[in-house]
C-alpha positions in Angstrom: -47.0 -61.9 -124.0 -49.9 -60.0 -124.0 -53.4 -61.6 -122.4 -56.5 -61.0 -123.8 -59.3 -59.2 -121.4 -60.3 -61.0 -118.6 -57.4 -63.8 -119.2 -55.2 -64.8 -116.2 -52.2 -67.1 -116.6 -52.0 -70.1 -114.2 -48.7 -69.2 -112.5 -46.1 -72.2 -111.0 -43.8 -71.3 -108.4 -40.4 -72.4 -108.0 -37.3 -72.7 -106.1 -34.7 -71.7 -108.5 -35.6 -69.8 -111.8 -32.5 -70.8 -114.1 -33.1 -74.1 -113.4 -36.2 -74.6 -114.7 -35.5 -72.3 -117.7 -32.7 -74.2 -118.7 -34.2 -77.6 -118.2 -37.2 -76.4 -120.5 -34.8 -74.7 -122.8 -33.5 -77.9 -123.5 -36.8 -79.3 -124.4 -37.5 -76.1 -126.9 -39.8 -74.6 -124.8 -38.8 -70.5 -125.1 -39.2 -68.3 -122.0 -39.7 -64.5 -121.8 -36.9 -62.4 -120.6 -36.8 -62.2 -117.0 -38.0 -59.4 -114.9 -38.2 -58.6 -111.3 -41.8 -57.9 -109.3 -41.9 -53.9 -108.2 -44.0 -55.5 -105.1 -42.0 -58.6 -104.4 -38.9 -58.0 -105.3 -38.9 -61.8 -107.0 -38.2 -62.7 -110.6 -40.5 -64.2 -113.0 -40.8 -65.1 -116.7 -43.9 -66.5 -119.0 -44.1 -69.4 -120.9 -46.2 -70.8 -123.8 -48.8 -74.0 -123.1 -49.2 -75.4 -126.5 -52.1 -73.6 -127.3 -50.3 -70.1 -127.0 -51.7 -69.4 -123.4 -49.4 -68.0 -121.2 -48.1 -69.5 -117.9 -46.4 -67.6 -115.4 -43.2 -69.4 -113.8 -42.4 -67.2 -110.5 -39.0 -68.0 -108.5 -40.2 -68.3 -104.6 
């Protein structure tokens, strides 16, 4: 999901990744794949707010 210039996504943290994921897969919201921070060694994934922004979900 590219972010146009000077754009930052509001980002959520949370305790367990597939959890989430699956509870909003269930309510047709569609995640990115997930990927793992180079710096923190901690996975994350982007979502859609109903406008098209992004929001960042980022396991703790």
């Amino acid at each position: 999901m590219g972010l146009p210039p000077g754009l930052r996504p509001i980002t959520v943290e949370v305790d367990n990744l597939n959890a989430v994921i699956a509870h909003l897969t269930i309510h047709g919201v569609e995640a990115e794949p997930i990927p793992v921070d180079e710096t923190t060694h901690k996975r994350f994934t982007f979502i859609a707010d109903p406008n098209g922004l992004p929001i960042e979900v980022y396991e703790r």
